[in-house]
N, C-alpha and C positions, 0 to 999 in steps of 0.2 A: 608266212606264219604257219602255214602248214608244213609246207617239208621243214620248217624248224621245227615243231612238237613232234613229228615223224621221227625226227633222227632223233630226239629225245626221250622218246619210249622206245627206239628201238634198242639204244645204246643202255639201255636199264633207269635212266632215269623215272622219277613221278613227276606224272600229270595230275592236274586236277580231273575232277571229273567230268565236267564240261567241256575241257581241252581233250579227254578220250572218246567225249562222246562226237564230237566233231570229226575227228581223224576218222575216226570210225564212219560217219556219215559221208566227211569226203572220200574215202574208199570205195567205198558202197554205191555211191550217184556221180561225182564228180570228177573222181579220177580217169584219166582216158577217155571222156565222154562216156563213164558205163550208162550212165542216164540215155544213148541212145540203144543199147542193147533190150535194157524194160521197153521203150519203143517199139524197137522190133520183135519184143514179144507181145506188144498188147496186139499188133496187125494181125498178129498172127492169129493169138484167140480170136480178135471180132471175126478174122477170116473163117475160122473154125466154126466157130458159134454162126455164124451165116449160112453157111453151106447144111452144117448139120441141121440147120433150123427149118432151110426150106426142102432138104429130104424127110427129116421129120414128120412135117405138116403135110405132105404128099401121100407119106406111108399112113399117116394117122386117118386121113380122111380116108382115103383107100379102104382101110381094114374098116372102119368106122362105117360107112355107106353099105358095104359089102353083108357085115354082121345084123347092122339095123336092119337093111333089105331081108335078111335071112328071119328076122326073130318078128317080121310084122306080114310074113304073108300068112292070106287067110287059111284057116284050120282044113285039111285035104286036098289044098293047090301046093304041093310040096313041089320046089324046082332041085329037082339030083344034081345037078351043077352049080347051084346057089350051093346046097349042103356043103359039097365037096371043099367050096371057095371057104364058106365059113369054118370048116372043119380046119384048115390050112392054116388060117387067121387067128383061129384059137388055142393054135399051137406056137405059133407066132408070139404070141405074146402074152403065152404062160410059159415059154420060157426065157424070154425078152427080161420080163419083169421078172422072173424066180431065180435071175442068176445076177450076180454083182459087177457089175458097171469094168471094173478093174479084170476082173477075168475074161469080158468078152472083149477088152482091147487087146489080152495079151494072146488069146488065140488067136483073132485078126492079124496082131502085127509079128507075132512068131510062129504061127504056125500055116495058115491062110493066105499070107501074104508075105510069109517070110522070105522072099528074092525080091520085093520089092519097097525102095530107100522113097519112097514118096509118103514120108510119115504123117504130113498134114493130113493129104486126103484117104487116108489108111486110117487117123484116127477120127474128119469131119463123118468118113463113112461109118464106122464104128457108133459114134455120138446119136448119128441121126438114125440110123437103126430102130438104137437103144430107146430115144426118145420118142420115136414114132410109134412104139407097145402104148406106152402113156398116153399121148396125144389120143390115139384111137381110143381109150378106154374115156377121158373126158369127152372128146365131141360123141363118143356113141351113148356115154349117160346124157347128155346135153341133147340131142336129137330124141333121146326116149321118153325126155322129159315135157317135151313137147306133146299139146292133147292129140288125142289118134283123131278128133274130129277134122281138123289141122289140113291130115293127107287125104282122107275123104270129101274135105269139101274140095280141095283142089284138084282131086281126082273127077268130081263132078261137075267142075266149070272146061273138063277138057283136056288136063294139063295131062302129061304122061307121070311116071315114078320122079325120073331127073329134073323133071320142070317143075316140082310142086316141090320136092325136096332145094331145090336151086332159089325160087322164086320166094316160098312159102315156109318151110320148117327150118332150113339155115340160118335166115334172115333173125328168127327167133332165137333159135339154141346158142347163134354168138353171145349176144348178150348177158346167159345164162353164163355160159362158161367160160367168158375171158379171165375174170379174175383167174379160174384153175391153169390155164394157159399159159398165164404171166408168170405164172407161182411155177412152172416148168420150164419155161424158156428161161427164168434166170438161175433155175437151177442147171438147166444146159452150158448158161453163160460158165457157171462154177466149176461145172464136170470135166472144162476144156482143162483145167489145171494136170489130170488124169494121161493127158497123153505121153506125158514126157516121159510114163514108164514106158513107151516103147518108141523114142528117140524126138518124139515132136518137139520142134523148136520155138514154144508158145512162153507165156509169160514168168513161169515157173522153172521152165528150162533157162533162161537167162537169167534169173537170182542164182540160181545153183550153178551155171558156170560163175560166177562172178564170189559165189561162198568160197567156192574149190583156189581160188587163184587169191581173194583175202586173207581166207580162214578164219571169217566172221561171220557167223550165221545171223544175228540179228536185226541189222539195219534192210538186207536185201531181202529175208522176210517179212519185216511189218511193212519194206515200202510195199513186197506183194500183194499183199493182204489190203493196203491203203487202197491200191490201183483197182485191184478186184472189187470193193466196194467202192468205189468212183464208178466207176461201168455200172452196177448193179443200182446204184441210186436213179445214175441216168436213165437206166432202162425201165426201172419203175416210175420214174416222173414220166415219161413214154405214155404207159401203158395207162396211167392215171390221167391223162392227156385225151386218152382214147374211149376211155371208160366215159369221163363228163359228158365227149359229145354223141355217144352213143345215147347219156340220159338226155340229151338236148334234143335228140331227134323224138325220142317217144311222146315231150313234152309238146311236141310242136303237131 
């Protein structure tokens, strides 16, 4: 039925409209297995989104602990190498955040790392960077949000900076800030779209080989956009998974 409508539109015939709309869809998913090429580009996102997520949350906390530590020591205990660190950080990610997402992959992958064809982790590294400015900017409002009596009283049962912050202020500030969290980790999820300006082979890159060889752009973009919001709904039933039992532990 198909290579009959195929050769039917090709040879100038009409189709109906539901007979173009099908050719068109089996081009797009069915032909040649391309349905396994979106495959191997959603691996590749989650792969991206993975890696990026947990350099991320590394870099975030980092800057995050680093700046908190900076901006809560007492008035005349000044540490010149606390400053130095926080000075670094807040350079970090005024200009992390005051530059566009797209330009800092294309320095990365053309100019920085231009002799190197390892696009995924050229742009996982890029990502998590990027999103680690953010990350640190929510868990450092999230930790400041926390009362200062918090690390005082934990500083007065004994505990050190890291043990009262680990034990006692974290344990709080999650809570506070996971929604902002989530709201960036799937924005992470979306941003993976972005590498394929410097050759990533993720989920966007496989509709776009597949338009180029059709010469139909609209079935290989809405199934991308379909697939992209598949993950994204996942990811938020996750994190709404996570959130309930976080309210179940306060309750308890």
């Amino acid at each position: 039925m198909y290579t009959t409508w195929k050769a039917l539109g090709a040879s100038g015939g009409d189709l109906t409209f539901l007979q173009n709309v099908f050719v068109k869809f089996y081009q797009a998913f069915l032909e040649g297995d391309r349905w396994l090429q979106y495959l191997k580009g959603v691996e590749t996102t989650l792969l991206v989104t993975a890696m990026s997520l947990v350099l991320g949350i590394v870099l975030g906390v980092l800057v995050a602990m680093i700046r908190t530590a900076h901006d809560q020591q007492r008035p005349g205990h000044k540490n010149p190498i606390l400053f130095i660190l926080n000075l670094i950080c807040k350079i970090y990610v005024t200009v992390i955040r005051g530059t566009p997402m797209m330009v800092q992959l294309l320095i990365m992958g053309l100019v920085i790392f231009a002799n190197s064809r390892n696009f995924t982790m050229v742009g996982s590294l890029t990502l998590g960077i990027n999103s680690g400015a953010y990350v640190a900017e929510i868990i450092r409002g999230g930790l400041m949000s926390v009362d200062k009596g918090q690390m005082e009283a934990g500083r007065s049962l004994g505990l050190n900076y890291i043990q009262t912050m680990r034990f006692i202020i974290i344990p709080q500030a999650i809570k506070a800030i996971l929604p902002a969290l989530g709201n960036e980790f799937i924005v992470l999820l979306k941003d993976t779209s972005l590498i394929t300006v410097i050759g990533g082979k993720e989920l966007l890159y496989a509709a776009r080989g597949i338009m180029n060889r059709t010469y139909e752009q609209m079935f290989p973009l809405l199934g991308t956009a379909a697939i992209y919001l598949v993950l994204v709904m996942i990811f938020t039933w996750l994190l709404g998974i996570l959130e309930r039992r976080l309210r179940q532990g306060d309750r308890r």
